[in-house]
C-alpha positions as CSV (number, residue, x, y, z in Angstrom):
1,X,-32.3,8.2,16.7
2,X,-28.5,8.0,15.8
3,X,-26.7,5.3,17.9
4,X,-23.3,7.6,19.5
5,X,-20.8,6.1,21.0
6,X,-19.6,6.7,25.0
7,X,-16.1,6.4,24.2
8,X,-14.2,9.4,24.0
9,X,-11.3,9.1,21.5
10,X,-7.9,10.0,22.9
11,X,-5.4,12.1,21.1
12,X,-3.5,9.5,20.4
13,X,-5.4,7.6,18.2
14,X,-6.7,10.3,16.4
15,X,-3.0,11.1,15.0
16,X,-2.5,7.1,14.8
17,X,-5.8,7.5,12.4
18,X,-4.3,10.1,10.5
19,X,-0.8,7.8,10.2
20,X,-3.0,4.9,9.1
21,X,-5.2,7.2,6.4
22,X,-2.3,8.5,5.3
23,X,-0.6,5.0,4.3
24,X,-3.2,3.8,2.9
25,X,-3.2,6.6,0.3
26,X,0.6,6.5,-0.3
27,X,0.0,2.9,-0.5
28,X,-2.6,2.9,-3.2
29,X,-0.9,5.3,-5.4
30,X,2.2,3.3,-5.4
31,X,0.1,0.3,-5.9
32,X,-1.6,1.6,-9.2
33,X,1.6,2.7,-9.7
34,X,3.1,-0.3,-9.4
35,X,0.6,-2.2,-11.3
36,X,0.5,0.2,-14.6
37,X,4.6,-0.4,-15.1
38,X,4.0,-3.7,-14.4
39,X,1.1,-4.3,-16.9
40,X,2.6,-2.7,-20.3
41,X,5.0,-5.3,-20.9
42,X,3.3,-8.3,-19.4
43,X,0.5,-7.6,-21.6
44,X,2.9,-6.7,-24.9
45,X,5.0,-10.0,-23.6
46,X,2.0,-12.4,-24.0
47,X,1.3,-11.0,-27.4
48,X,4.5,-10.8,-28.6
49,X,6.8,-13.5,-27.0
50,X,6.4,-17.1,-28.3
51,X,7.1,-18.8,-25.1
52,X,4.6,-15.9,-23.0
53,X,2.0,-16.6,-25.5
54,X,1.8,-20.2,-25.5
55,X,2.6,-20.3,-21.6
56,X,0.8,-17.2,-20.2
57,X,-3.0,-17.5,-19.6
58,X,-5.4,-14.9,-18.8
59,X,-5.1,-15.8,-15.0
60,X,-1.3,-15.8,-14.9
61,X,-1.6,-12.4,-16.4
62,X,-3.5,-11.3,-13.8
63,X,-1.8,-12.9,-11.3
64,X,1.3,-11.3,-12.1
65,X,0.0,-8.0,-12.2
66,X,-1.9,-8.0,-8.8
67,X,1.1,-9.3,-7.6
68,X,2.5,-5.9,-7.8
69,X,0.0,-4.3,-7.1
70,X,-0.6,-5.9,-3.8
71,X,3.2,-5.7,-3.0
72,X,3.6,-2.0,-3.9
73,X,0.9,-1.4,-1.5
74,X,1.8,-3.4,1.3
75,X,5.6,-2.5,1.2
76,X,4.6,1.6,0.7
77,X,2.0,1.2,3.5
78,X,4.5,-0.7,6.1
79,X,7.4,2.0,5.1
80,X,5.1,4.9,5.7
81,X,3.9,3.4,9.4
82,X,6.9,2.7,10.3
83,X,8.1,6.5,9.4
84,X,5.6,7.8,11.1
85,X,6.4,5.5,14.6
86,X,9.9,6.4,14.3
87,X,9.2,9.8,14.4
88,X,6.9,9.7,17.2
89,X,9.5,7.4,19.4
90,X,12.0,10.1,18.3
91,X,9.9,13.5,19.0
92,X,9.2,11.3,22.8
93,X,13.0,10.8,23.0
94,X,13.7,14.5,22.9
95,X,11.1,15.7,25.0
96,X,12.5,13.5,27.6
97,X,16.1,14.9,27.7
């Protein structure tokens, strides 16, 4: 028998779900994004440039390129939440008055 849970969701966090989902696809595409612009000349660098190719290993190529990846994500995801919670304290605000 499937285990169900006894707690009813509010409204609430069914549009804070939505909010979250929908950073974390903004975020990703920004990320892969993020990483493919940032991958073409790292990797053409290292085979190209005399001082990338003799100080550049595989790991500090990677490196590099996660780095942006992670940040593209991280800084698109924050930016979208924080959207989305300014609207909300906004769309409150006018109800109010």
């Amino acid at each position: 028998m499937a285990s169900r849970s006894f707690l009813i969701r509010s409204p609430k966090e069914e549009e804070s779900n939505a909010a979250v989902r929908e950073a974390v696809l903004l975020g990703a595409k920004n990320g892969a994004i993020a990483g493919t612009v940032v991958a073409v000349p790292t990797l053409v660098g290292c085979r190209v440039l005399p001082w990338a190719k003799a100080n550049l290993n595989y790991t500090a190529q990677a490196l590099i390129i996660s780095a942006a990846c992670i940040s593209g994500f991280f800084i698109t995801a924050d930016k979208t939440i924080l959207r989305n919670a300014r609207q909300n304290t906004i769309g409150k605000l006018d109800k109010s008055t």
